[in-house]
N, C-alpha and C positions, 0 to 999 in steps of 0.2 A: 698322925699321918706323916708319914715321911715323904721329905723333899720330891725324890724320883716317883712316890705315888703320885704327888699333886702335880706333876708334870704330865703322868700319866693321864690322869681327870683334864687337865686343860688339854689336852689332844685331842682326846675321843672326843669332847665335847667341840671343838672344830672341826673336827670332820662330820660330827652331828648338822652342825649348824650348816656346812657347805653344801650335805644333800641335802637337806629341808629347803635352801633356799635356793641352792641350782638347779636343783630336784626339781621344780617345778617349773624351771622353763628348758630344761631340757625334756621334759613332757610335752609341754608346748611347742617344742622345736618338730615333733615327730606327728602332733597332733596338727599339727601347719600344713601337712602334705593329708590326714584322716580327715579330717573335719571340716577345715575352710575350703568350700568350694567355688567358691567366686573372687576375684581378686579383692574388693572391699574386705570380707571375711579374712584373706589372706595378710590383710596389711594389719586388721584389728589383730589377727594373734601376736604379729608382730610389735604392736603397736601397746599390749598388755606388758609386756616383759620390755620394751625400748628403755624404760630409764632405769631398770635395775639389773638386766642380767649381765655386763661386764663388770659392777659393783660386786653380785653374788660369786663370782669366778675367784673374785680375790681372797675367799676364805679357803680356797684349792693352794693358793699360792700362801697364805699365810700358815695354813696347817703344815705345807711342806716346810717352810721357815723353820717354824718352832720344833718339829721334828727334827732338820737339823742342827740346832741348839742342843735341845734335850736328850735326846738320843742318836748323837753321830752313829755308832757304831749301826744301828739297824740303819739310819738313813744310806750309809756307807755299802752295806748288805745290802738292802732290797733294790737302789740306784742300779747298780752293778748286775745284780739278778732277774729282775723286772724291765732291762732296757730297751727290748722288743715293744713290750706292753707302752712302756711309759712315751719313748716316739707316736706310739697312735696316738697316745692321750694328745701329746701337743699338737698333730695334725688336725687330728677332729676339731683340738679348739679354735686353733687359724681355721679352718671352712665353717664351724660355725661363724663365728667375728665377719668374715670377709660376707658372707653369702644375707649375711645380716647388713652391715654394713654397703654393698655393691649391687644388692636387687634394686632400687632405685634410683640409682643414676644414669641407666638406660632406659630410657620408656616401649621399651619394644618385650614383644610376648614373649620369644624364647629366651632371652635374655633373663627376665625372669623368672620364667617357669627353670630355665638352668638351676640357677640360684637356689631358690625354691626346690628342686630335688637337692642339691648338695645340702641345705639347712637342716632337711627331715632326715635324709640317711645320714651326717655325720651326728645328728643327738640321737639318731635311733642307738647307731653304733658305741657311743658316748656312753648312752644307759647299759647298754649290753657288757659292755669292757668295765664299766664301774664294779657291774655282780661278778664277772667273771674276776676282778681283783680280790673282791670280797672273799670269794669262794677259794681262793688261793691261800688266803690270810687266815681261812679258817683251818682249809684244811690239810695247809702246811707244805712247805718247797724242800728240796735235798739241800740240808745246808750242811759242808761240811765241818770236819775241825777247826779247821781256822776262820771259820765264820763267813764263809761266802759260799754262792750256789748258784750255777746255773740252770735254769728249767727252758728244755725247746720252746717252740710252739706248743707243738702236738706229740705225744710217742702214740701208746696204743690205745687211749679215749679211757683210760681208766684208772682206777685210785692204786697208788705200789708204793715202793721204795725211791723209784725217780718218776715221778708223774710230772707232763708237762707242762703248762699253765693252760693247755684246754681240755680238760675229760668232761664226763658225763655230769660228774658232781659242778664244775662250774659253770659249764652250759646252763643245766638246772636251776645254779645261785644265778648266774646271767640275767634267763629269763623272769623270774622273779623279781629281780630289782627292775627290769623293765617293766612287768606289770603295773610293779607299785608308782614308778614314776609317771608311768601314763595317768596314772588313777592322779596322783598328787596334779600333774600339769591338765586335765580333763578340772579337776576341781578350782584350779588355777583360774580357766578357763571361764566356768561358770560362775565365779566371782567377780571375775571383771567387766563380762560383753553384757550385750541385751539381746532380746528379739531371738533369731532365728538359729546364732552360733548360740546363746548361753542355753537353750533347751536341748541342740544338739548336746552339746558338754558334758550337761546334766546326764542325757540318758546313756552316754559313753560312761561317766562314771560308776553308774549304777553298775554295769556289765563288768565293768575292769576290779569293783571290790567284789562279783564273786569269785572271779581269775582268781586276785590275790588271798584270797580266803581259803581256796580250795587249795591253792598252791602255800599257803605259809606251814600247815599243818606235815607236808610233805617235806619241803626245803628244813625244817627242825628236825624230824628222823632222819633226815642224808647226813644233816650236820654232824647229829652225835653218833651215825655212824661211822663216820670219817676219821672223825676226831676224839681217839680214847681220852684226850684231857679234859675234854668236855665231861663226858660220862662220868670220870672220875670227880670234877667239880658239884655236877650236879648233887653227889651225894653227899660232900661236901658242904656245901654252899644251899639250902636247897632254897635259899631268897633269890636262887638265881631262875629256876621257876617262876618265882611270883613275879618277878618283870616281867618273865616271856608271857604269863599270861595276861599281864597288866599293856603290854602291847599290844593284843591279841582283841581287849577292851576297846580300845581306841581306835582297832578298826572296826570293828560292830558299831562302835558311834558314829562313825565316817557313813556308814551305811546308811545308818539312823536318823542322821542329821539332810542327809540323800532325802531321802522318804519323806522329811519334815518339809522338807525345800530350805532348808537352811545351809549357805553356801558357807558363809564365813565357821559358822562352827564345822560341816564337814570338814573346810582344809585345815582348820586348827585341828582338827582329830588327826586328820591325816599326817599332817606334819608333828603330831605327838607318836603318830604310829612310827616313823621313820626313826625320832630317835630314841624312844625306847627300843625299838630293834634293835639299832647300832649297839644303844648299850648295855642288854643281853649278851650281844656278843663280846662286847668288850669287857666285862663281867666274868663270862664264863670262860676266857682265855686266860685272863690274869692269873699269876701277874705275867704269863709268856706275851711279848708283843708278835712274833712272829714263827708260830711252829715248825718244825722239823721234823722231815716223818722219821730222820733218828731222835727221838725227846732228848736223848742228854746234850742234842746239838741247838738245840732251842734260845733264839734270843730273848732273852727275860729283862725288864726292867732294870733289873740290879747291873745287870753282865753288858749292858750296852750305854746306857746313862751316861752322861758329863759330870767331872767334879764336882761334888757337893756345893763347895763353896759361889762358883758359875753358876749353878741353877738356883741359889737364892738370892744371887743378885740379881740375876733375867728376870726374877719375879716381880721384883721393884719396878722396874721398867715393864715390864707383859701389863701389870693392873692397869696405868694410866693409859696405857697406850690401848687397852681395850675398853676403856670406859671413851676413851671419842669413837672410838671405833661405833661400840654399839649407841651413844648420841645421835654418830651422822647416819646412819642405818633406821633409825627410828624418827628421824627428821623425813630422812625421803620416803619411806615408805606411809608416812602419815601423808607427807606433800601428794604422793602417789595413790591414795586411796578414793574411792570409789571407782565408778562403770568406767572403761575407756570409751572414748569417740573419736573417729578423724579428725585430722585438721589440716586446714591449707597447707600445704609446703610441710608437711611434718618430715618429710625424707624416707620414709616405708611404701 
C-alpha cells in the first residue's frame, strides 16, 4: 500500500470516528427539545453527553488537521469552495457550546427554555448540513481546471454541470444522516437514563430504524445515480457491495438488539452501521477524494497529496500521537459508563 493510500485510510477512518461519536449527541442535542419533557429529563439528556461531547468535537478538528497535512491541495479546494457551508458549521458549533454551556447559570424559565431551543435547532441543523456535505462529496461540485470551484447555495434544486450545494439529492443525503443520527442519539439515550426518558428513547428508536431502513435502500439508488464513478466501481470492485450490505446488517442488528431490549449492543450496532457507511462510500469513490461533475477535473489522491517524503514522517508522529489519543478516550469513557443521574451543583 502506498503512502497516500494509508493517508487515505487514516482519514476516512477519522471522520468515521467523529460521526460515531458526535453522532450521538448531536442526536441528543435534537432529542432534548423530542423527548425530555420536564426540566429533570431536560438536564439528564444533557447531563448524558456533559463529559464527552466537547472531547468528541475534537475528532472534527483533528480530521481537519490531518487533511491539511495530507492533502493540501483538496484541503485548499473544498476551504475555498465549501465556505458558505463551513461558516454554519462553526456557528452551530458555538450555539451548541454556549446553549450547553449558558442554560444554567440563570435559574429562570425563559432563559432556559431560550437555550434549550438554540441546543435542539443548532444539532438539528448540524445533523442536516453533515448529509447535505456528504451528498455534495458524493456527488460531486464544478471544479474547474486549476482546481478550484465555487458552488451557490442553491441554483435550480437539481443534479447538472453546476449544481448548488442544495438540490434534491442532498436534501435527500441531509435527511438521511439525520435520521440515522436521531436513531444513534435516541440509542445514546436509552443506554444512559432510567425510568420514564429510557422507555421514551427505546420506542423513538424503534420508529427511527424503520425511517432509516426504508430510506438507506433509497439514498444508495440516488447515489449511484448521481454518480457514474460509482456505478463504474461497482462493476469494478464488486466487495464494494459486500460492505454496503455488510452495513445494511448492522442496522437489522440495531433493530434486533431494540427488540431484545438490549441497549449497549443496539448502539454498538448502530455505531458499526455509521461507519461501515462511511466506508462504503469512501470505497466506492476511490481513489477520487472529491468528484467533479467534469471527472477529468476530479481531486484524486495522487493529484492532491503532500510529498512523499512529509507523509512518512507525519506517520511517525500520527501513531504515538493517536495511541494517547485513543488511551484517554477509553479512560473517560470507561470513567463514564453506566446510567447517568443528577447531582447537586452539577451545572445543567
Amino acid at each position: 500500500m502506498h503512502i497516500e493510500q494509508v493517508w487515505f485510510v487514516i482519514v476516512a477512518l477519522m471522520l468515521a470516528t467523529y460521526v460515531v461519536l458526535d453522532g450521538f449527541d448531536l442526536g441528543v442535542g435534537v432529542l432534548h427539545l423530542l423527548l425530555a419533557r420536564t426540566e429533570e429529563e431536560r438536564r439528564l439528556t444533557i447531563r448524558s453527553i456533559g463529559p464527552v461531547w466537547n472531547a468528541n468535537e475534537v475528532w472534527l478538528l483533528a480530521a481537519g488537521g490531518t487533511l491539511y497535512f495530507a492533502f493540501p491541495g483538496f484541503y485548499a479546494s473544498s476551504l475555498s469552495g465549501f465556505y458558505i457551508a463551513l461558516m454554519l458549521v462553526l456557528w452551530l458549533l458555538i450555539f451548541r457550546a454556549t446553549s450547553i454551556e449558558l442554560r444554567g447559570h440563570v435559574q429562570k424559565e425563559g432563559w432556559k427554555r431560550s437555550w434549550d431551543r438554540a441546543f435542539g435547532i443548532s444539532s438539528l441543523l448540524m445533523c442536516v448540513l453533515l448529509g447535505v456535505a456528504l451528498g455534495n462529496v458524493i456527488r460531486g461540485v464544478p471544479i474547474g481546471s486549476s482546481g478550484w470551484f465555487f458552488s451557490p447555495l442553491v441554483t435550480d434544486f437539481r443534479v447538472g454541470p453546476n449544481p448548488g450545494l442544495v438540490d434534491w439529492y442532498t436534501v435527500l443525503v441531509g435527511l438521511f444522516v439525520l435520521s440515522a443520527l436521531l436513531l444513534h442519539g435516541s440509542l445514546w439515550l436509552y443506554l444512559k437514563t432510567e425510568g420514564v426518558l429510557e422507555k421514551r428513547a427505546a420506542t423513538f428508536a424503534r420508529k427511527c430504524c424503520w425511517v432509516v431502513e426504508a430510506m438507506f435502500p433509497v439514498v444508495a439508488a440516488a447515489s449511484i445515480y448521481v454518480q457514474p464513478q460509482i456505478q463504474a466501481h461497482l462493476v469494478d470492485r464488486p466487495s464494494i457491495l459486500g460492505l454496503g450490505l455488510v452495513s445494511l446488517v448492522f442496522l437489522m442488528l440495531t433493530y434486533w438488539h431494540l427488540w431484545m431490549e438490549r441497549p449497549l449492543g443496539a448502539f454498538i450496532s448502530s455505531s458499526l452501521f455509521l461507519a461501515t457507511m462511511l466506508g462504503t462510500v469512501a470505497c466506492s469513490l476511490y481513489p477520487t477524494i472529491l468528484p467533479a461533475t467534469l471527472a477529468a477535473n476530479s481531486l484524486t489522491v495522487e493529484n492532491v497529496a503532500a510529498p512523499k517524503y512529509g507523509l512518512q514522517i507525519g506517520l511517525y508522529w500520527w501513531i504515538p500521537g493517536m495511541i494517547l489519543t485513543l488511551s484517554y478516550f477509553t479512560y473517560a469513557y470507561r470513567k463514564f459508563a453506566g446510567k447517568v443521574r443528577l447531582e447537586e451543583g452539577d451545572g445543567y
